[in-house]
C-alpha positions as CSV (number, residue, x, y, z in Angstrom):
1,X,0.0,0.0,0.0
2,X,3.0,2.5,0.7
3,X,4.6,1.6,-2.2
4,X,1.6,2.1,-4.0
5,X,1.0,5.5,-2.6
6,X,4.3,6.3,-3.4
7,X,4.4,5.5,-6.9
8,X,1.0,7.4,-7.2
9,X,2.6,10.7,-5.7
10,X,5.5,10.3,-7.8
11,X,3.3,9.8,-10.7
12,X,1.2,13.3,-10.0
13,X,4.1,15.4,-9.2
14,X,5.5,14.1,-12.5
15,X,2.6,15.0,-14.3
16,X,2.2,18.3,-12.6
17,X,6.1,19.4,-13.5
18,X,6.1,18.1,-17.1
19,X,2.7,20.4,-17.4
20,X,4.1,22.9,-15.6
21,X,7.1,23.1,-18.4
22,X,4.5,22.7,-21.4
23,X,2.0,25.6,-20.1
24,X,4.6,28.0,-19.7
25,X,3.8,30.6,-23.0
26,X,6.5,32.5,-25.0
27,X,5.1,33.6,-28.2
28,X,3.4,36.8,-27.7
29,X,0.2,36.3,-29.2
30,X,-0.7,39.8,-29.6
31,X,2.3,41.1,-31.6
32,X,1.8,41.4,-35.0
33,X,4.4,39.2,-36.4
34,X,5.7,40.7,-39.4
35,X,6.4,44.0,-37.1
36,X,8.4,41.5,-35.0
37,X,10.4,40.5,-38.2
38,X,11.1,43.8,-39.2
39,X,12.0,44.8,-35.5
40,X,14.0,41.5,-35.2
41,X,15.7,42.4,-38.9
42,X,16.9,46.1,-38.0
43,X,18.7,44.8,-34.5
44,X,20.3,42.0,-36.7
45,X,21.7,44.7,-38.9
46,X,23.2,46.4,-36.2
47,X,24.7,44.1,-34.0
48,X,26.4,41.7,-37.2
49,X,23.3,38.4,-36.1
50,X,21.4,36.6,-38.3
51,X,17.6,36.5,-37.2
52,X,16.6,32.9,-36.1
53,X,12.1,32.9,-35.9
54,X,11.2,30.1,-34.3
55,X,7.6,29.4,-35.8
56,X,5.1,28.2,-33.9
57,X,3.0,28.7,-31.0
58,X,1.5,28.4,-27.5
59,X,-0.6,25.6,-28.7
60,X,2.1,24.1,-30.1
61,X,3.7,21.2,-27.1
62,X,7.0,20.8,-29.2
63,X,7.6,24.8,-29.9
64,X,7.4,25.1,-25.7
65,X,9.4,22.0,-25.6
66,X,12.3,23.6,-27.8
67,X,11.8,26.8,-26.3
68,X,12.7,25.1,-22.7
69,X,15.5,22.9,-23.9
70,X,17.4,26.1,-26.1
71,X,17.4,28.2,-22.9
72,X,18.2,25.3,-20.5
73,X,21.5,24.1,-22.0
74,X,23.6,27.0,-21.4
75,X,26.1,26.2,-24.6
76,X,22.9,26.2,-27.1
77,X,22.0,29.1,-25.4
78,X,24.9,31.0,-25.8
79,X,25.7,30.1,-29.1
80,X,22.0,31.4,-30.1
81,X,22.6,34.7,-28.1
82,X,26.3,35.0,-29.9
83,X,25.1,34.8,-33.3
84,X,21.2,35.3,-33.8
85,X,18.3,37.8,-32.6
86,X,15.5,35.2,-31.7
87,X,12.4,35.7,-32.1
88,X,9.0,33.3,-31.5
89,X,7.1,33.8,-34.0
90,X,3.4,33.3,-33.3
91,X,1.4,31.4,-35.8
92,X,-2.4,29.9,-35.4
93,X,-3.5,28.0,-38.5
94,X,-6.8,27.5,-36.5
95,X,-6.8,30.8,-35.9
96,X,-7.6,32.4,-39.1
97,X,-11.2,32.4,-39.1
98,X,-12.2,36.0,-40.3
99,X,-10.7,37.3,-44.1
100,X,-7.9,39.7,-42.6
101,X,-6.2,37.3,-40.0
102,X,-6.4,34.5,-43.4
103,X,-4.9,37.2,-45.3
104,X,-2.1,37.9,-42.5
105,X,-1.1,34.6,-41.9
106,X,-0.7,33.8,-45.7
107,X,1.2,36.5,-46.0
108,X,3.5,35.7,-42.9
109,X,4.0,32.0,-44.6
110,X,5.2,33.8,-48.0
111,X,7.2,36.5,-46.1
112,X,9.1,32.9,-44.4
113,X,9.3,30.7,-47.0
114,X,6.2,28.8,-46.3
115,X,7.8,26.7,-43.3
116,X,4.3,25.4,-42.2
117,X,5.4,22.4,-45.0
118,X,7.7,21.1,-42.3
119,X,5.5,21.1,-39.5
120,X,6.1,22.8,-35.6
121,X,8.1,24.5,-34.4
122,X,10.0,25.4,-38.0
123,X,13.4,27.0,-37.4
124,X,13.5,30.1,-40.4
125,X,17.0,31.4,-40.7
126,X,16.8,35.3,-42.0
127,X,19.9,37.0,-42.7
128,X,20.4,40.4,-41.8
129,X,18.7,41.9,-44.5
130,X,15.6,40.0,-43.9
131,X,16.3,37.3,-46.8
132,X,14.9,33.8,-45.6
133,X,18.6,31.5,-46.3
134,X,17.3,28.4,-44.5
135,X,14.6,26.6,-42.9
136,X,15.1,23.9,-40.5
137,X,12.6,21.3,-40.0
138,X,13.1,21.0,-36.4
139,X,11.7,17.6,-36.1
140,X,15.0,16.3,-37.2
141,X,16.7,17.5,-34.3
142,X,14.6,15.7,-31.9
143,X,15.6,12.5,-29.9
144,X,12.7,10.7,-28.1
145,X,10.6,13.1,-26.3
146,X,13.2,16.0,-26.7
147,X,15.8,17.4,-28.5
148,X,19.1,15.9,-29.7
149,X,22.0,18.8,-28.5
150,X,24.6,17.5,-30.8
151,X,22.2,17.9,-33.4
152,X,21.2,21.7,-32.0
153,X,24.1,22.6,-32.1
154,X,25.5,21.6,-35.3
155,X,22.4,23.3,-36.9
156,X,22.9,26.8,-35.3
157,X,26.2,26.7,-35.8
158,X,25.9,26.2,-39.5
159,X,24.0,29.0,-39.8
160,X,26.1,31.6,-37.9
161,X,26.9,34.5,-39.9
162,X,30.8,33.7,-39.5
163,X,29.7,30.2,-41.3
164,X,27.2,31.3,-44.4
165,X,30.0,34.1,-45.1
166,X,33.4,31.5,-45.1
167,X,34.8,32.4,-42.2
168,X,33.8,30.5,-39.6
């Protein structure tokens, strides 16, 4: 019975923790997201970054999951903050109900390359004039129920700027 009881606690907290980690939101679902690009663009331009949009959303249990594990390993996260401007880039493909959000959200797939094709989250590479060079179907990266970090890194470090240019 203790054992029991034990296992049964240890199953809740579990499930509390891992929901915990999944309800946590980081796309900002009232920006509008080609004001984000452009915003995310003109930094890139100044500080010598690439723009790295991270497409997706709250709804979305593998964009929170990559969000988590890219801040929680502190050489991806570094080697994201050294070479990109990151941005979460909110997109709802359920919600487009009225004519202007369809017409929005079409024209945020165009403005990326149409990375929906690759599922979510999909990893669009800009450089820093806005250009899309790469997108990343991030489901390639994972391992189990998370993400592979030899894999992570290898992709963001492909796509420094030092790297597309030569130099790196």
């Amino acid at each position: 019975m203790k054992k029991t009881l034990t296992l049964l606690l240890f199953a809740i907290c579990t499930a509390l923790t891992c929901g915990a980690q999944l309800n946590n939101k980081v796309y900002d679902e009232t920006v509008n997201p080609m004001e984000q690009i452009d915003r995310a663009v003109a930094q890139a331009k100044t500080q010598g970054k690439h723009v790295m949009c991270q497409v997706g959303g709250n709804w979305c249990g593998w964009c929170l999951r990559f969000a988590d594990f890219i801040t929680k390993d502190t050489t991806v996260a570094r080697t994201i903050d050294d070479n990109f401007v990151y941005i979460h880039v909110n997109y709802n493909p359920r919600k487009t109900a009225d004519a202007a959000q369809a017409q929005q959200a079409a024209a945020l797939m165009e403005r990326l390359g149409q990375p929906a094709r690759f599922g979510f989250p999909a990893l669009v590479v800009l450089d820093e004039t806005g250009h899309v060079i790469h997108i990343q179907d991030s489901a390639l990266l994972e391992e189990g129920d998370t993400y592979n970090r030899d894999k992570v890194l290898r992709f963001f470090r492909n796509w420094t700027p030092k790297a597309v240019k030569g130099k790196g």
